[in-house]
N, C-alpha and C positions, 0 to 999 in steps of 0.2 A: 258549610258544604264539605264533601269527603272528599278528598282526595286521591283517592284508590280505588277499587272495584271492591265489593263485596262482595265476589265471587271470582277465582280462580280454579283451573282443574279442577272445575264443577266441586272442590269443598270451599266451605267457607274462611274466609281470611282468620278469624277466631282459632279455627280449627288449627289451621298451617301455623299459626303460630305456638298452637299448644303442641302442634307437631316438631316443630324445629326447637322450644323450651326442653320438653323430654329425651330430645336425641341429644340436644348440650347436656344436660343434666346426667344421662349416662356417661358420656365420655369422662365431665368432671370427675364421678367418681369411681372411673378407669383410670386417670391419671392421678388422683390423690393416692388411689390405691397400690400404684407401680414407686410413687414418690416415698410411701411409707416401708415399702416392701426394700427399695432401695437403703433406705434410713436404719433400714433392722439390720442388714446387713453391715452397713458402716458399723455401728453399734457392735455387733456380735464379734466381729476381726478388732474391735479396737479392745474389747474388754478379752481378747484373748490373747492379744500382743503386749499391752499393755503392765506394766511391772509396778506401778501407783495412780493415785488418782490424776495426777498432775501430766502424766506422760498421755492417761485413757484421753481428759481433758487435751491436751495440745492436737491429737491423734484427729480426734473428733470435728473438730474447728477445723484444721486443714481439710477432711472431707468436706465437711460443709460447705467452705467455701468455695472449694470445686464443685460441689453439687450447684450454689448459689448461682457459682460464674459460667456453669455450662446451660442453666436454664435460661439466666439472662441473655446469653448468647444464643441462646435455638429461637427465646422470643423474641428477638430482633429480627432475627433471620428470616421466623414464621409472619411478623409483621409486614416485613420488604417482600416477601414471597407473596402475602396474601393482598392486600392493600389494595383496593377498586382504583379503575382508573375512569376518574370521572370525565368525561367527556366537555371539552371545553367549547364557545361559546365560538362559531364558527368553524368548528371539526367539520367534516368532511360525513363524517358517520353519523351527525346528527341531523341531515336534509332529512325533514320532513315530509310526511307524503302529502301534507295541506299545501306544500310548496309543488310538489307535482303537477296535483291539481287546480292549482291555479285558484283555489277558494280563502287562501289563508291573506287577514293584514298584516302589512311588511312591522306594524308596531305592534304584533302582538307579539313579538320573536324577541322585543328588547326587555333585560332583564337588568334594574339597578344595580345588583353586585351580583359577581360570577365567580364560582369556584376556584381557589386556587390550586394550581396543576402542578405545582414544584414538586411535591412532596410524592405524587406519582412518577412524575419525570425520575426525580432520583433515586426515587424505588427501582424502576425500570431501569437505568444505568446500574444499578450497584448487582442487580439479581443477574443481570446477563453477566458483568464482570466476572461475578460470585462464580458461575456456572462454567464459564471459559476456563476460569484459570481452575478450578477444579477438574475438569478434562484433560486440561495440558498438564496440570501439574499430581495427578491423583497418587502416584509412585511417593513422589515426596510429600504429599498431604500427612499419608501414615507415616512414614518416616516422622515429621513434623511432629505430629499427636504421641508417639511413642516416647521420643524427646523430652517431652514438657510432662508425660508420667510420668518416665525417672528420673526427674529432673525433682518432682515434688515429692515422688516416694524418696528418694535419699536428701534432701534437705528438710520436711517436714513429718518423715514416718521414720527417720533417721535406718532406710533402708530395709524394713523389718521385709520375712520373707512375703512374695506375692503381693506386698504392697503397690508395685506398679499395676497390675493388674487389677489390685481393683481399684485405684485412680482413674486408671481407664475406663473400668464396667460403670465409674460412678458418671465419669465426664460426659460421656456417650448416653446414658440415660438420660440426664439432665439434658443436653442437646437434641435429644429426641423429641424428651416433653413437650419443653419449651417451645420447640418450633412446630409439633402439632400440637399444643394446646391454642398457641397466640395466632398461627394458621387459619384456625378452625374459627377462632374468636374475633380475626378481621374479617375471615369469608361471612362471615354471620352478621352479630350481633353493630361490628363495627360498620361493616360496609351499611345496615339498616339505618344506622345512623347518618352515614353522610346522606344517604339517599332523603332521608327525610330532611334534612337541612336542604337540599338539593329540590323538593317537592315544594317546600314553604318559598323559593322562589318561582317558581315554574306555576305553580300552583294560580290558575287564573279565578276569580273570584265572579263568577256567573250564577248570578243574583235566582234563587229556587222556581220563583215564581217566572224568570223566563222560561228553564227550561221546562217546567210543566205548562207552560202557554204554549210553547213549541212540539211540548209532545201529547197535547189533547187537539190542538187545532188540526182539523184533515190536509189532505196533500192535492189531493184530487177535488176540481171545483165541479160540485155536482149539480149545483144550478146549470153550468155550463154545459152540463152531461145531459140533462132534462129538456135543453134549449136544442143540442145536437140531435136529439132525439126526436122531437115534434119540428124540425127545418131538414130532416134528412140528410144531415152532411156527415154526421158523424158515425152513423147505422145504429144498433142497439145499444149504445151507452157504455164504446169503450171508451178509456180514460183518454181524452185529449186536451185539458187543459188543465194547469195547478191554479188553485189560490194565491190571492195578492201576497208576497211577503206580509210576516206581520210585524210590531213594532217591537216586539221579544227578536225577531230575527234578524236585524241589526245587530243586536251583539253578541251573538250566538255567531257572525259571519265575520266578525272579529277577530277571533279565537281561532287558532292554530290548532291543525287537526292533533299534531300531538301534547297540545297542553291538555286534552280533555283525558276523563279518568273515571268514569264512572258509566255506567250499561246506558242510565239515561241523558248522561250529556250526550254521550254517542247517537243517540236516539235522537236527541232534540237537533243537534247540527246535522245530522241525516238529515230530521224534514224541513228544515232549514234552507240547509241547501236544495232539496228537490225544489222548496216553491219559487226559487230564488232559479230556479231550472239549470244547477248542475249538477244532472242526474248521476255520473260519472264518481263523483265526491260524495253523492247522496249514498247511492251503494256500499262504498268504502266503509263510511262512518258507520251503517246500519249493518254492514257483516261484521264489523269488530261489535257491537253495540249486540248481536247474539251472540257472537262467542264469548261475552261475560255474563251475560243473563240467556243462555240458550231455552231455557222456558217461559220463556214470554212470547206468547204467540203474536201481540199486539207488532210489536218487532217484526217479528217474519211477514203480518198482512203488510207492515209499510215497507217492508225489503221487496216485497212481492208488487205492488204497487210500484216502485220506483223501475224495476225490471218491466212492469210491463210500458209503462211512459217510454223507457227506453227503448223499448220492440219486442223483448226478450220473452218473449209469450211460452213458451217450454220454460224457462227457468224460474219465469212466476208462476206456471200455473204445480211446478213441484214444490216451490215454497209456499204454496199455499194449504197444497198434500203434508209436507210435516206441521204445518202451523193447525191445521185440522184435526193433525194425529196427536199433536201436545194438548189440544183443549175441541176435544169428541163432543164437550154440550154446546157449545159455541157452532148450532148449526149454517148460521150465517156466512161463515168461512169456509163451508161449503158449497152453498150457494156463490158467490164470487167466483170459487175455483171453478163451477159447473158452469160461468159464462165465460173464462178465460178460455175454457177448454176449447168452446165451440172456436177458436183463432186459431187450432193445432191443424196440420196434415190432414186429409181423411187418408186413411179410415179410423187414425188414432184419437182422432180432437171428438167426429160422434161417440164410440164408442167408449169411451171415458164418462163422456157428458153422458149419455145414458144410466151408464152405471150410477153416478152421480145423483142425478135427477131422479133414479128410480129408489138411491137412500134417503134422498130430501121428501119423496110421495111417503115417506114412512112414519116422517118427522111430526106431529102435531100441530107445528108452526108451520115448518116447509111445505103441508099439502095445502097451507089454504094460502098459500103466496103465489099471486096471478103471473107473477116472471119466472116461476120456476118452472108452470106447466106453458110458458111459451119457447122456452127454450129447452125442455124435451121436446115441444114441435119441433123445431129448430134441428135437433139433433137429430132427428129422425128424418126431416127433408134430407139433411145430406146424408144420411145414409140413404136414403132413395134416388139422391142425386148420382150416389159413387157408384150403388148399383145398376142403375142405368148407364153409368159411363165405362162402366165394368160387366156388362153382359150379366146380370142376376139374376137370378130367378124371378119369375114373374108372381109367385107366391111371393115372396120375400118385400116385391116392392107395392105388392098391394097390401104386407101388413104395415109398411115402414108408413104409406099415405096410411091407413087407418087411425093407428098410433098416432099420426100426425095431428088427423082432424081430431081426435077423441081429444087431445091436449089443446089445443085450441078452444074446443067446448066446451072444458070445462076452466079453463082462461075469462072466456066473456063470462062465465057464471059466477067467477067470484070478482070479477071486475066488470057490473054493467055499465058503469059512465064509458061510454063511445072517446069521451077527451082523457082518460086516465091515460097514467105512460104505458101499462102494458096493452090497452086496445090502440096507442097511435105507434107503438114497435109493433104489433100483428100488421095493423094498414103499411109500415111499409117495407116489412118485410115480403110478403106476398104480390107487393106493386114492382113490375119488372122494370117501370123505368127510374126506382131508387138507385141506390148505393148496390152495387154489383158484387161489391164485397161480404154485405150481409143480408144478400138475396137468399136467404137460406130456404124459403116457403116457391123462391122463383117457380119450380117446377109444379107448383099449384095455381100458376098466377090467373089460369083461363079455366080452371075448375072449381063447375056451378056450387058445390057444397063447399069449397072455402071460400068462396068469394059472400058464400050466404053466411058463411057463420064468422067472417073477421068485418067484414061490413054489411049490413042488413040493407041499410040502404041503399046501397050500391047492388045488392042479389036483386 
């Protein structure tokens, strides 16, 4: 199983890597090329000072070794400077949000061996020293470094002229290097290292086939939805109950919200948790779980889904608007949005659902789907409702009833069994003493041509 996301700022991890190998690789050969450039010069003052081969020879070796000891010295520096501080095993900055939420087991937290912290500690003691006494003491810092030039230009260049000088240009190059080469090389390549040593313990081993049982099983029990609907308790089949936990979901509920790493563990502990009804944790998991796979619309119907479980009826029904706009042939996730809608405000919730309903009559599929033309009825009662409750034109609400009936009619025509679910949502949505909430037909409930064409028997 992976242990990372295969998607970051939307490029791919391959990418970013070839992106951050390229940028090393330039620098490398900025620094080879300053180091050489350096080197010519040592060379060029020694074969110009120089009176034999023995003197070029000694000349040489002293820069060198200054050159040697000033880069070892910036790489040390670059390494204490750069050096991650791994976060230890009870940090304060490592609370989990699975611990927030109250979804995570207290064993999933425990790790056989744990990083050791020393070696940041005393990075972190020596860089802040490094920095103080550099502040208090920077007057004599140059002083110091001037020193120790001519101190090796007259013991080692046996004083030739400008030899301190460039002991100096050499020391300070080399110090430069070194601490942004070995800087550059612990922010990077090193730090990738521990983090991956740091992954292989973290690293929770959640067997494939759970989370694809977790992320093809639904969230919402729709037998439940079908039973609500023919008992009238629950009105037109919004979501009021999840599915049993399944036996994938047990260890998926294990698992600490931040050991997971990947779009679809994210996914599968989302609906995890929703069926296990903590919707609260379920959203968490499934908003990180888009923001590493943002195009997956499957993702956004179950984010959308757990928001509406929650109540949050505007904020499913616009996740379900981008989830519709990432995948335009997937008409069905238009359908859905056009029944959340009808839960909105009026006059926002019909008007939507209209608009809706009137690109699903367009669809091939969508026009011969018997709930699509009950809930254009639907949308258009209350717009007759708002108009009436709103002073409307009396055109206006004798087109809102029209529209109403004509979707209806053509409802029972492509659904003639009297027991399907879209003819026992017309019977009770037009019956005033159902569900008051999704009395949406109420305002027809004592008029002859709906009562003839949602129940025959009953006209």
């Amino acid at each position: 199983m992976n242990t990372a996301s295969g998607k970051a700022d939307g490029r791919p991890r391959d990418d970013l890597g070839s992106h951050l190998d390229g940028n090393l690789a330039r620098f490398d050969r900025w620094a080879a090329a300053v180091l050489l450039t350096v080197c010519a010069v040592a060379v060029a003052y020694c074969l110009g000072e120089a009176t034999d081969a023995r003197a070029f020879a000694t000349a040489l070796s002293v820069l060198a070794c200054v050159l040697v000891a000033s880069c070892v010295s910036g790489a040390l520096a670059g390494f204490l400077f750069g050096i991650p501080r791994l976060l230890a095993q009870g940090d304060p900055a490592v609370a989990s949000p699975s611990n927030e939420l109250g979804a995570a087991s207290p064993r999933a937290r425990i790790r056989p061996l744990v990083g050791n912290s020393n070696l940041e500690e005393i990075s972190d003691w020596i860089t802040k020293i490094l920095v103080g006494l550099g502040l208090v003491h920077a007057n004599e810092a140059v002083s110091t470094a001037r020193g120790l030039a001519a101190y090796v230009s007259t013991s080692g260049l046996r004083g030739a002229p400008a030899s301190d000088l460039l002991v100096m240009g050499v020391g300070v190059s080399g110090l430069l290097i070194g601490f942004l080469y070995f800087y550059l090389q612990t922010r990077t390549r090193i730090t990738l290292m521990f983090f991956a040593t740091e992954d292989v313990q973290d690293a929770v081993v959640v067997p494939k086939a759970d989370v694809d049982a977790a992320n093809e099983a639904p969230i919402v029990d729709e037998e439940f939805r079908r039973a609500a609907i023919a008992a009238l308790s629950a009105g037109i089949g919004f979501p009021t109950a999840t599915v049993p936990p399944l036996p994938a979901d047990a260890t998926l509920l294990g698992v600490s919200f931040d050991r997971l790493r990947t779009s679809e563990e994210f996914a599968a502990w989302g609906a995890a948790q929703a069926r296990a009804r903590n919707f609260e944790a379920a959203e968490t998991a499934l908003v990180q779980a888009n923001a590493l796979d943002p195009a997956s619309s499957l993702i956004l119907r179950r984010l959308a889904e757990v928001r509406a479980l929650r109540g949050d009826i505007r904020r499913a029904v616009e996740t379900l608007r981008e989830a519709g706009d990432k995948a335009p042939h997937k008409w069905r996730i238009r359908r859905r949005e056009l029944f959340h809608a009808l839960y909105l405000p009026m006059p926002d919730g019909f008007t939507r659902a209209l608009r809706l309903a009137d690109g699903l009559m367009q669809h091939p599929e969508g026009s011969l789907d018997p709930m699509v033309h009950v809930w254009r009825a639907c949308a258009h009662g209350q717009r007759h409702r708002w108009l009436s409750e709103t002073s409307g034109a009396e055109s206006e609400k004798a087109d809102a009833r029209a529209e109403a009936l004509a979707s209806l009619a053509r409802a029972v025509d492509l659904s003639p069994d009297p027991e399907s679910p879209a003819r026992v949502t017309m019977r009770s949505l037009i019956d005033s003493s159902g569900n008051a909430s999704d009395n949406d037909l109420g305002d027809f409930a004592n008029d002859p041509e709906f009562i003839e064409a949602v129940d025959p028997a009953r006209g």
